[in-house]
BAFI-3210 file (N, C-alpha, C; in Angstrom, 3 decimals, decimal comma, padded with zeros to 6 digits):
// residues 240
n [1|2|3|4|5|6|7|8|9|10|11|12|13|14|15|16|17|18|19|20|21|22|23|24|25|26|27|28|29|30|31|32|33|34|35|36|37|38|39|40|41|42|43|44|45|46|47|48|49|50|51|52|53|54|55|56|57|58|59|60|61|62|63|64|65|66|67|68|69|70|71|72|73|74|75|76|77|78|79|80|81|82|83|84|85|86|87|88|89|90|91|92|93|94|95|96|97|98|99|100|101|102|103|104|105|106|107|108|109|110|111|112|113|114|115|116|117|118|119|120|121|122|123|124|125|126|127|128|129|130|131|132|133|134|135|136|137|138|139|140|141|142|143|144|145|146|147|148|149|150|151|152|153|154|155|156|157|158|159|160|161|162|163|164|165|166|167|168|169|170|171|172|173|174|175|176|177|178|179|180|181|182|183|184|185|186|187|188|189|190|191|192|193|194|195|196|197|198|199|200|201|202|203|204|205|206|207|208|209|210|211|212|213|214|215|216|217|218|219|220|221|222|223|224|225|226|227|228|229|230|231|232|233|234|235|236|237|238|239|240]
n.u [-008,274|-010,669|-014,071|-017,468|-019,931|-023,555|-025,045|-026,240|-024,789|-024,156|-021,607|-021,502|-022,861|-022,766|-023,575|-023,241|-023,881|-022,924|-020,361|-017,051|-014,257|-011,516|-010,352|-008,752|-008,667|-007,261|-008,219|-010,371|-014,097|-017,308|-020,373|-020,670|-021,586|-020,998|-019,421|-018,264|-015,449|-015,284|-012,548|-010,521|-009,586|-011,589|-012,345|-012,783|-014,332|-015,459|-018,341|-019,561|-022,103|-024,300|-024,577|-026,997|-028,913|-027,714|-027,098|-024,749|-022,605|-022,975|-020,612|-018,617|-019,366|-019,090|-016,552|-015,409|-016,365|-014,953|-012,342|-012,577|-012,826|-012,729|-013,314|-014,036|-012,761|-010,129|-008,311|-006,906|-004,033|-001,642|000,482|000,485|001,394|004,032|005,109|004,896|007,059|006,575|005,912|006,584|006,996|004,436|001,231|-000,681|-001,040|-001,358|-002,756|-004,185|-005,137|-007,305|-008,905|-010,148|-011,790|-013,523|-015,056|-016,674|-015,188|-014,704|-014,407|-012,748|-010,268|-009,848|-009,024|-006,317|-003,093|-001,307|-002,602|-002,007|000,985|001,194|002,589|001,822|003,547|001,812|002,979|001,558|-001,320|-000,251|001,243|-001,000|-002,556|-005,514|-006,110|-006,813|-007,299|-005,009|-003,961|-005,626|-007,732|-006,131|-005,980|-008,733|-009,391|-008,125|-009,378|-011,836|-010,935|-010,383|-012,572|-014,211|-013,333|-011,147|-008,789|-005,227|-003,596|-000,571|-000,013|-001,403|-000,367|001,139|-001,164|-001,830|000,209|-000,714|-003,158|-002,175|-000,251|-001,967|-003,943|-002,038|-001,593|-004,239|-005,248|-002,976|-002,133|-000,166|003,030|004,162|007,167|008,080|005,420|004,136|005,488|005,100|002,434|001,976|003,140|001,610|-000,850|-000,206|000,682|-001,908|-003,152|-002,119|-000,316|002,242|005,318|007,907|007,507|006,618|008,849|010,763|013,361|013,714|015,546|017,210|016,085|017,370|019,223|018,226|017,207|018,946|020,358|018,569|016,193|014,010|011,436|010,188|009,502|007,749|004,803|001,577|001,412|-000,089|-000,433|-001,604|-003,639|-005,882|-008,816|-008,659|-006,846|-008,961|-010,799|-009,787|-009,610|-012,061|-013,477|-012,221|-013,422|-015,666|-015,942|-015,089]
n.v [040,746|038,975|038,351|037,601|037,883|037,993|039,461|041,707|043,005|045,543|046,492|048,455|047,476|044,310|042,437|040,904|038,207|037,156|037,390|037,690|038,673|040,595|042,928|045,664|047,881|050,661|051,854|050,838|050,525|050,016|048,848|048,977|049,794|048,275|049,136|048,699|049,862|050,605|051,436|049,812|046,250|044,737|046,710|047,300|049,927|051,857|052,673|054,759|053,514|055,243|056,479|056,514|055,928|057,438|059,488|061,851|062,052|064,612|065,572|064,860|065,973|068,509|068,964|068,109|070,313|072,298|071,221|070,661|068,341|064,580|062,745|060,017|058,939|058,024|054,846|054,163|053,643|054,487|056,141|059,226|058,934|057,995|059,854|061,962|064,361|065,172|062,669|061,495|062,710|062,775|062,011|060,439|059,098|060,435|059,423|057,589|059,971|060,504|058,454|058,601|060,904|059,415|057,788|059,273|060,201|062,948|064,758|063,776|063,929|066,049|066,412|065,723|065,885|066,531|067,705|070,081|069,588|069,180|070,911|071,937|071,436|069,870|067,408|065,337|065,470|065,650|063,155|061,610|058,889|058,974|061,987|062,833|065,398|065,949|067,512|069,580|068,633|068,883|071,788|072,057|070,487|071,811|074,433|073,542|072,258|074,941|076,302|074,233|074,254|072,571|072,248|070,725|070,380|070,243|072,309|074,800|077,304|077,724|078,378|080,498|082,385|082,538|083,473|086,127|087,147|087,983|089,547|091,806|092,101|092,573|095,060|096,716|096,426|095,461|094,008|093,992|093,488|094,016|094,797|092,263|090,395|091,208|091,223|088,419|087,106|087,927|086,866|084,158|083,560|084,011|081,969|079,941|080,336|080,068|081,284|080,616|080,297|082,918|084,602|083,268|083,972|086,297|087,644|088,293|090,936|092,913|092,966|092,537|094,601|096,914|095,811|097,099|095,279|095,625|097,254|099,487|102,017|102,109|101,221|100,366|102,279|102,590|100,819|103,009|102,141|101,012|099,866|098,401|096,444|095,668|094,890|092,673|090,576|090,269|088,918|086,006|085,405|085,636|083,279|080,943]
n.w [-092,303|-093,236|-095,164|-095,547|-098,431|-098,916|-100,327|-103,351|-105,991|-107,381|-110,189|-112,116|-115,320|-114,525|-111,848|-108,951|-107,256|-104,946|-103,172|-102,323|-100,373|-099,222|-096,923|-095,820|-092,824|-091,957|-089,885|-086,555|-086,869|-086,764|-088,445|-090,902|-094,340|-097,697|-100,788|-104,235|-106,049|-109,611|-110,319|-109,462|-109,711|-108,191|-105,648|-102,397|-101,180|-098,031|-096,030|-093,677|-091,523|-091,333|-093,721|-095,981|-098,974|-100,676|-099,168|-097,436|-094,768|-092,975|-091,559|-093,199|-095,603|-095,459|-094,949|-097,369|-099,213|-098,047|-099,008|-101,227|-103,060|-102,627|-100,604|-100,871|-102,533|-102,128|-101,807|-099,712|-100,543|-099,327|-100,708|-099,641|-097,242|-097,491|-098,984|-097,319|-095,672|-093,504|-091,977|-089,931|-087,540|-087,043|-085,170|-086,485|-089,411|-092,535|-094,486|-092,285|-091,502|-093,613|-093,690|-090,935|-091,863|-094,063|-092,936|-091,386|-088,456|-088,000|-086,049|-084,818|-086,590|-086,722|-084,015|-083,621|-083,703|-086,274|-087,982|-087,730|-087,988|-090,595|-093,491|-095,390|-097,998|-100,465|-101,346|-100,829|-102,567|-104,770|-105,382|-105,305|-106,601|-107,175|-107,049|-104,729|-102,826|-100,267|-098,900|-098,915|-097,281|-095,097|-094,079|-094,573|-091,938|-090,010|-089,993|-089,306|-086,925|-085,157|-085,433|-083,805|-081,414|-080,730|-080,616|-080,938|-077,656|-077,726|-080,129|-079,865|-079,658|-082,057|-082,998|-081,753|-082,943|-085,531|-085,486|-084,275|-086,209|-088,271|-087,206|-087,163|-090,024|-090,857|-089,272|-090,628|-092,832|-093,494|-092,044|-088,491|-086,646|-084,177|-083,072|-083,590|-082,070|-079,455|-079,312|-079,842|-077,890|-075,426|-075,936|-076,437|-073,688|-072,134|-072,829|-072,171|-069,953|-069,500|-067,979|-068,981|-071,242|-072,424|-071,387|-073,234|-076,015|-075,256|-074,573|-077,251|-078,141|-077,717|-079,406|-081,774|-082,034|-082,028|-084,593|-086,310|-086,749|-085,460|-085,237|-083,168|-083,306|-086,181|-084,947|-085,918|-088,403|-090,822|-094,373|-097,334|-098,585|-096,525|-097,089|-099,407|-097,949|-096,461|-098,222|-098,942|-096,722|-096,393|-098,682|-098,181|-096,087|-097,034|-098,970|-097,520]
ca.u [-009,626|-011,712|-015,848|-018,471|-020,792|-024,774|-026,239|-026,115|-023,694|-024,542|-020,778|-021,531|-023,700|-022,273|-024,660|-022,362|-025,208|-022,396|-018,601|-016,021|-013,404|-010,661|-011,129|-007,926|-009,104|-006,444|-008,955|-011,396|-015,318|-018,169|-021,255|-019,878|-021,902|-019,845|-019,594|-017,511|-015,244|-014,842|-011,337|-009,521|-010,479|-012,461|-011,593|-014,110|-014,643|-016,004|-018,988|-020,079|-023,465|-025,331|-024,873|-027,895|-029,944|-027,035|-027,056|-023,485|-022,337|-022,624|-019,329|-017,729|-019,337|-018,715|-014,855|-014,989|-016,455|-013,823|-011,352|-012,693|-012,542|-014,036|-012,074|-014,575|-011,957|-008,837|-008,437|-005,960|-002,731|-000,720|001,391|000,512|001,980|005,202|005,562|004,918|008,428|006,668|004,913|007,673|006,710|002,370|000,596|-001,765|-000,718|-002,303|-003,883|-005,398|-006,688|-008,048|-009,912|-011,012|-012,793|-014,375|-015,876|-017,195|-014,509|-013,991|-013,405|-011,180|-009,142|-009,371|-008,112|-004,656|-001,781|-000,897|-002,704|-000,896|002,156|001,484|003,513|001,337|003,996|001,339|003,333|001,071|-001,877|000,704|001,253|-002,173|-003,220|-007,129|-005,993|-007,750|-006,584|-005,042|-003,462|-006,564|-008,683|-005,384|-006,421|-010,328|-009,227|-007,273|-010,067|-012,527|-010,589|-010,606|-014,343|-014,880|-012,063|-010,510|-006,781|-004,488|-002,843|000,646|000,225|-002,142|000,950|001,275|-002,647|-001,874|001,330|-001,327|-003,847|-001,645|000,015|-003,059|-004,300|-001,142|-001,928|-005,609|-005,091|-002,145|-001,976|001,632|003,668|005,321|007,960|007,333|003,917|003,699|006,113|004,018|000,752|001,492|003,611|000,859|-001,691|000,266|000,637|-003,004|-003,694|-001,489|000,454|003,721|005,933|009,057|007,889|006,068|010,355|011,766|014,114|013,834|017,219|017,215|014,997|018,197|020,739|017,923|016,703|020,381|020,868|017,471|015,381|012,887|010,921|009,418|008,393|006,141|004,068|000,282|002,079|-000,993|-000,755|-002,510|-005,149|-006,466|-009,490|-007,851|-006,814|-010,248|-011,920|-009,303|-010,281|-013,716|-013,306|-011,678|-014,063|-016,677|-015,720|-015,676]
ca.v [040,346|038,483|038,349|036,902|038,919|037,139|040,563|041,536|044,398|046,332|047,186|049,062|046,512|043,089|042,239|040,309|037,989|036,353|038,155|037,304|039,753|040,893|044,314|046,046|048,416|050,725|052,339|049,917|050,865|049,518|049,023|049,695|048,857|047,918|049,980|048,612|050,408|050,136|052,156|049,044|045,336|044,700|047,683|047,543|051,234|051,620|053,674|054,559|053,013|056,467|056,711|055,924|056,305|058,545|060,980|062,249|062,439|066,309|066,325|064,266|067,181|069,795|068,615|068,195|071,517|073,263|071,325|071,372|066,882|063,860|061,733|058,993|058,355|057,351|053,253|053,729|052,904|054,967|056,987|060,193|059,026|057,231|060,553|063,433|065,051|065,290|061,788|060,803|063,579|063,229|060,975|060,070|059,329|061,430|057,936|057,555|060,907|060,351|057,502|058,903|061,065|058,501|056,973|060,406|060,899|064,319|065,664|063,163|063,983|067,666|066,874|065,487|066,879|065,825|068,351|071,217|069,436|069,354|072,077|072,192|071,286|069,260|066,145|064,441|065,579|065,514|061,727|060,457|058,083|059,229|062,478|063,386|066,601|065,124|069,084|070,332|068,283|069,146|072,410|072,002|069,893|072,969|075,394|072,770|072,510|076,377|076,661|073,901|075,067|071,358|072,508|070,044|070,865|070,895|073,484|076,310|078,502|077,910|078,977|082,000|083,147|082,902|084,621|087,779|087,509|087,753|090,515|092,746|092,377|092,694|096,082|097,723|095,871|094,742|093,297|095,065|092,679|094,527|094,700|090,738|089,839|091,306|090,426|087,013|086,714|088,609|086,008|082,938|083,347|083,745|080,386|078,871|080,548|079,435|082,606|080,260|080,762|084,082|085,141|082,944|084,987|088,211|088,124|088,519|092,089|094,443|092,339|092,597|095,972|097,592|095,671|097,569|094,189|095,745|099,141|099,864|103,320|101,965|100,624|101,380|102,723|101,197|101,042|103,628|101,531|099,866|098,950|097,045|094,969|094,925|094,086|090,861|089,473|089,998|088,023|085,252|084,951|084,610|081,808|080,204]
ca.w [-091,927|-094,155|-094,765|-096,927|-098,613|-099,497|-101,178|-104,637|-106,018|-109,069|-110,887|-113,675|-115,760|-113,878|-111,030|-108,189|-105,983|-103,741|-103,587|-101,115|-100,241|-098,012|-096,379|-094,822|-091,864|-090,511|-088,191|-086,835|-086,789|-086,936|-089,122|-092,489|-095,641|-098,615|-102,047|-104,398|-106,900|-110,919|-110,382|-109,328|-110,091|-107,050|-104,608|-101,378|-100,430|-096,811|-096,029|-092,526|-092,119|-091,624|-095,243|-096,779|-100,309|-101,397|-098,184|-097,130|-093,201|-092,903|-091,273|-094,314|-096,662|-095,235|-095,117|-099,137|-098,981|-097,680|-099,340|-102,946|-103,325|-102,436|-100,266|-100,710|-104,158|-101,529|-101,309|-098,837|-100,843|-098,770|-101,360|-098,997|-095,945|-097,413|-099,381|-096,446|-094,822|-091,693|-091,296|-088,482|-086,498|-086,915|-084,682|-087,576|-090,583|-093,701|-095,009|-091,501|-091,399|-094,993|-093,454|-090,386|-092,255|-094,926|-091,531|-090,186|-087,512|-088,434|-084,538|-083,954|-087,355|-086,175|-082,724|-083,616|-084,172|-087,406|-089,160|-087,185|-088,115|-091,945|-093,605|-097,004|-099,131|-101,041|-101,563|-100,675|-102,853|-106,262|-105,192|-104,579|-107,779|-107,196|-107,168|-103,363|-102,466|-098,898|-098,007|-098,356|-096,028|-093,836|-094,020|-093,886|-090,574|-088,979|-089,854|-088,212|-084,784|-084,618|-085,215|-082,683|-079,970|-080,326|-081,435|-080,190|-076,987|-078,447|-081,347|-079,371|-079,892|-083,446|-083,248|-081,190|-083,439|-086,841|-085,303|-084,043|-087,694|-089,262|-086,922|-087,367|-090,766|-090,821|-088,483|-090,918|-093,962|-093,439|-090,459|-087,759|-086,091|-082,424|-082,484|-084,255|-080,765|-078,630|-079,315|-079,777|-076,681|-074,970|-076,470|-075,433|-072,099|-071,720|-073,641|-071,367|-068,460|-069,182|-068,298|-069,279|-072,643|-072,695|-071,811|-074,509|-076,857|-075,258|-075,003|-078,338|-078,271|-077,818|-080,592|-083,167|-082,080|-082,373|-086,162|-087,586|-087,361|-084,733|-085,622|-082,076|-083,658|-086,728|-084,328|-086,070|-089,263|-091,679|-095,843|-097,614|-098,855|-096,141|-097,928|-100,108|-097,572|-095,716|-099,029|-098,920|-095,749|-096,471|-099,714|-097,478|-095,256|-097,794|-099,827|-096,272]
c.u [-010,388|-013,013|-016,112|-019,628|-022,117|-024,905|-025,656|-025,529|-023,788|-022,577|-020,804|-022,973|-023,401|-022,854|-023,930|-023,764|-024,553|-020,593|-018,026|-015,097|-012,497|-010,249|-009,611|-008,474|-007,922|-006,867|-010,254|-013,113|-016,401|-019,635|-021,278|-021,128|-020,943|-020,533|-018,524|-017,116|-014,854|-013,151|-010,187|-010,676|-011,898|-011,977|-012,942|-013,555|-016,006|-017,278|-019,145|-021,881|-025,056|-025,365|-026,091|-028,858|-029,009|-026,665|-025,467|-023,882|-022,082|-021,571|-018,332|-018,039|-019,325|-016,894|-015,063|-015,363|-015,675|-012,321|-011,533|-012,484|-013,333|-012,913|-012,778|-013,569|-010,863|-009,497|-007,336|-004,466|-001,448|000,541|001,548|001,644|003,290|005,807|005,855|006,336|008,109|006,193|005,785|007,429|004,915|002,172|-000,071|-001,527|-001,484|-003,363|-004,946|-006,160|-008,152|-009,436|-010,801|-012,355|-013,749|-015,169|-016,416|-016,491|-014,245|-013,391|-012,428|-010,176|-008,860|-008,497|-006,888|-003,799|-000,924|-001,642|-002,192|000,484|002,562|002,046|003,203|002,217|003,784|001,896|002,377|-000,385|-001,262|001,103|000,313|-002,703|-004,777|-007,072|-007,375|-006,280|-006,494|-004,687|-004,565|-007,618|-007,974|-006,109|-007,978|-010,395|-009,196|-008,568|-011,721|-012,497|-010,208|-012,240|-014,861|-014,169|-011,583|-009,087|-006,010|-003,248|-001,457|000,920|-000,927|-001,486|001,009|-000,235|-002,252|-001,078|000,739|-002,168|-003,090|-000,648|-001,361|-004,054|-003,498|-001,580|-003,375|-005,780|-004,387|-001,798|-000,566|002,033|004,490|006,500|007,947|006,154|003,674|004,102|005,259|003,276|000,926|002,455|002,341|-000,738|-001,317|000,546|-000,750|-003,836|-003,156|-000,119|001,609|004,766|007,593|008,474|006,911|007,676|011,156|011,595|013,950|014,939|017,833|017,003|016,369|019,183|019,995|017,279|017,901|020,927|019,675|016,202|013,958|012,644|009,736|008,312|007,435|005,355|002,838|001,052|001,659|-000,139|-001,640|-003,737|-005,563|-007,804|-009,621|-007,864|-007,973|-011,180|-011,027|-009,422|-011,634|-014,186|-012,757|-012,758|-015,729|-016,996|-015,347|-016,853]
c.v [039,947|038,614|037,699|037,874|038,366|038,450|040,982|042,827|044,652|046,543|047,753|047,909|044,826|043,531|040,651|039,805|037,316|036,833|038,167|037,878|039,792|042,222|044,327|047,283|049,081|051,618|051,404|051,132|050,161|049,380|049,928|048,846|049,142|048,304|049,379|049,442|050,238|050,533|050,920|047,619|045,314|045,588|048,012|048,861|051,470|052,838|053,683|053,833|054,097|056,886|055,991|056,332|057,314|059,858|060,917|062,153|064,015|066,433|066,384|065,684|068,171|069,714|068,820|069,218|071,924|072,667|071,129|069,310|066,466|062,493|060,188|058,052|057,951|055,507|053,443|053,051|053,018|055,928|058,321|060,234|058,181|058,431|062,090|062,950|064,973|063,925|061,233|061,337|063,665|061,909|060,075|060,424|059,796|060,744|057,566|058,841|061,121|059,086|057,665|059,730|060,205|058,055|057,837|060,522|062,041|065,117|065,098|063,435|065,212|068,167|066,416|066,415|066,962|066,847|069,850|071,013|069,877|071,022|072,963|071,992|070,417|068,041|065,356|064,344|065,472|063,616|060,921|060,158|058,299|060,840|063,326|064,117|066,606|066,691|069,401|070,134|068,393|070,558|072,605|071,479|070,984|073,999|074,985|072,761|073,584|076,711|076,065|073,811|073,467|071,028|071,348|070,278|071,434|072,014|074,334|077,308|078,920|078,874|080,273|082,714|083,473|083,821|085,909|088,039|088,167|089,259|092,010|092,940|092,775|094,776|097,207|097,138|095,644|094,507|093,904|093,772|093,238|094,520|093,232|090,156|089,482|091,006|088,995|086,457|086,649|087,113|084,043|082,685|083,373|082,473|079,940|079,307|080,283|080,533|082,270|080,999|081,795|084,746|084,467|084,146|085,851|088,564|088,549|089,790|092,528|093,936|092,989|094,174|097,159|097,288|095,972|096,585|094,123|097,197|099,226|101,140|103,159|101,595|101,581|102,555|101,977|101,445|102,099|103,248|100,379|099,157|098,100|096,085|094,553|094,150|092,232|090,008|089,100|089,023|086,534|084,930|084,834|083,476|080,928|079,912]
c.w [-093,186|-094,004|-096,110|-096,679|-099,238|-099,890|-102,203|-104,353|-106,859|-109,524|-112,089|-114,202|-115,266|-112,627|-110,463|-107,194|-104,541|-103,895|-102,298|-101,902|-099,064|-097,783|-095,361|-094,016|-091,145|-089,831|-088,376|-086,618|-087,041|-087,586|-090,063|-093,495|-096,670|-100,064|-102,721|-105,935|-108,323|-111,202|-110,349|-109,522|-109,013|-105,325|-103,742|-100,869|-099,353|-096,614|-094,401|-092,693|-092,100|-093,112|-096,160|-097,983|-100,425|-100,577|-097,593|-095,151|-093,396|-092,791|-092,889|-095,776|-096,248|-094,877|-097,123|-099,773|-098,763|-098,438|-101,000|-103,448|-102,219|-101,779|-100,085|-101,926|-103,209|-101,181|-100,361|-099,354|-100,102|-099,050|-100,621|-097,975|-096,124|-098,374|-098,632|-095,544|-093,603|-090,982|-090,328|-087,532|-086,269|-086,311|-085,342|-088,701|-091,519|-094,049|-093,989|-091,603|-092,519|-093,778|-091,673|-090,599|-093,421|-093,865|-090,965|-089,039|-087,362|-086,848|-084,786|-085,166|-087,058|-084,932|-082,884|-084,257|-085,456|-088,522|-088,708|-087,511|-089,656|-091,967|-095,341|-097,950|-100,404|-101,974|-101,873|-101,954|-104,199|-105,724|-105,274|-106,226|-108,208|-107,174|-105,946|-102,936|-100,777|-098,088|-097,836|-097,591|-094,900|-093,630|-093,960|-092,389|-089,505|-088,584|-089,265|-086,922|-084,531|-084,198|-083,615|-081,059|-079,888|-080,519|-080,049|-078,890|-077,269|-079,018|-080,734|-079,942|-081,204|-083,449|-082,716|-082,167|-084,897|-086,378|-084,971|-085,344|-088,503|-088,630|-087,151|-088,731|-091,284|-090,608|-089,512|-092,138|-094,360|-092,309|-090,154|-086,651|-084,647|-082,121|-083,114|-082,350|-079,818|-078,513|-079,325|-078,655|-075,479|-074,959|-076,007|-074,366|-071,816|-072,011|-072,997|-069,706|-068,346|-069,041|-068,656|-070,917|-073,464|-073,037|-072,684|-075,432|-076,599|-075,104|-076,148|-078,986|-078,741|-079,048|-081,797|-082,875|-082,323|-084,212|-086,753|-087,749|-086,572|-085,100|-084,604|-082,675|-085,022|-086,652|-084,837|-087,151|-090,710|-093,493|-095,597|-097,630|-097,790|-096,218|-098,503|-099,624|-096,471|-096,440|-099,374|-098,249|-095,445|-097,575|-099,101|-096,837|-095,865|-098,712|-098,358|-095,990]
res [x|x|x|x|x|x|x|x|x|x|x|x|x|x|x|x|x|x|x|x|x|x|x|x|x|x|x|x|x|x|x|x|x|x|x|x|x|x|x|x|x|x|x|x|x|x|x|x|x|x|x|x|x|x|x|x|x|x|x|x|x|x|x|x|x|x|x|x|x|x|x|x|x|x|x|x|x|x|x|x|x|x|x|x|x|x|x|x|x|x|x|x|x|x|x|x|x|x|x|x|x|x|x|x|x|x|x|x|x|x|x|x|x|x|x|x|x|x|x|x|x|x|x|x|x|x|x|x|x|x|x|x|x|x|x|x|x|x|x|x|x|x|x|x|x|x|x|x|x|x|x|x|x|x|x|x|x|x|x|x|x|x|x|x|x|x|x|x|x|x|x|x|x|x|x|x|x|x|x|x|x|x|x|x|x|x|x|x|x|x|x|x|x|x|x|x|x|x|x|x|x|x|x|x|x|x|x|x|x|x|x|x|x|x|x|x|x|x|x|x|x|x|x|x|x|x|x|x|x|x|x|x|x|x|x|x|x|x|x|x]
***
């Protein structure tokens, strides 16, 4: 897609009064004003058009908030998403979700599945030439579509199986492999009713409960210090 541009463009000390360009878009939107960058010769970086006199899209900062960067620095080269293990399996590639949020999409980068898929092995963020930390707006994403209950149908489960990790440990300051089961069996069937796969692997119970790999009886068998680990999730949940 091409355009012509009549209004003047400050770059540094060079003052542009007429600049024709060609603008790749791989999510479309509408009513963009145009910023351009000194990083590359002439690199048009997209703004939404609620951006004005220097004011951020709340959503967009409160994403670079949580992930510690500024994903207004991605041109879209694509090094993320020709370097992530999982991008065959994500609906939305890393580069789009980068750019849904530059545009203020932030639900819609929260509702796909693509950031339930990532696996953090920060490829992608050791690749990126602008050095936009792409894992961690995966992760500001995730902890977005919890807040706003928009988790992607697919991965609920995954959501149910962190939270009853995270409670076993919370509860006893280490993990009990019978009480982790449970609860998050217990927890997924109520998210979704499926009693095919509330009974997946229970066939499994008596093999691994006969080779030592289930401890029915240290059920509620905390650490000493469970302070310790209350003052760690309280530390967690204030740098949130």
């Amino acid at each position: 897609n091409g355009g012509q541009s009549q209004s003047r463009f400050n770059l540094g000390e060079t003052i542009f009064d007429e600049v024709s360009f060609a603008v790749y878009l791989p999510l479309t939107h509408n009513n963009f004003r145009v910023k351009f960058s000194r990083t590359q010769r002439i690199t048009p970086i997209l703004y939404p058009s609620s951006m004005h006199h220097g004011t951020k899209n709340p959503d967009i900062e409160h994403v670079e908030q949580l992930a510690h960067t500024e994903v207004v620095n991605c041109y879209q080269c694509g090094k993320c998403s020709a370097g992530c293990p999982m991008a065959e399996r994500m609906d939305v590639l890393p580069s789009q979700i980068i750019r849904f949020v530059q545009i203020g999409e932030v639900n819609e980068a929260a509702k796909s599945g693509s950031v339930w898929q990532c696996v953090s092995c920060l490829t992608c963020s050791t690749r990126c030439p602008k050095s936009v930390n792409i894992a961690g707006v995966m992760d500001a994403l995730k902890e977005i579509s919890l807040q706003k209950n928009c988790v992607h149908k697919d991965f609920k489960r995954i959501v149910a199986f962190q939270k009853s990790f995270l409670d076993t440990i919370r509860r006893n300051g280490r993990t009990n492999e019978f009480e982790l089961v449970a609860e998050y069996k217990v927890r997924g069937f109520l998210g979704d009713f499926n009693p095919f796969l509330a009974l997946k692997d229970a066939e499994l119970g008596l093999p691994m409960l006969t080779r030592g790999k289930l401890h029915p009886w240290k059920i509620g068998s905390p650490v000493k210090d469970k302070a310790l680990v209350k003052r760690i999730f309280q530390k967690c949940s204030d740098s949130n």
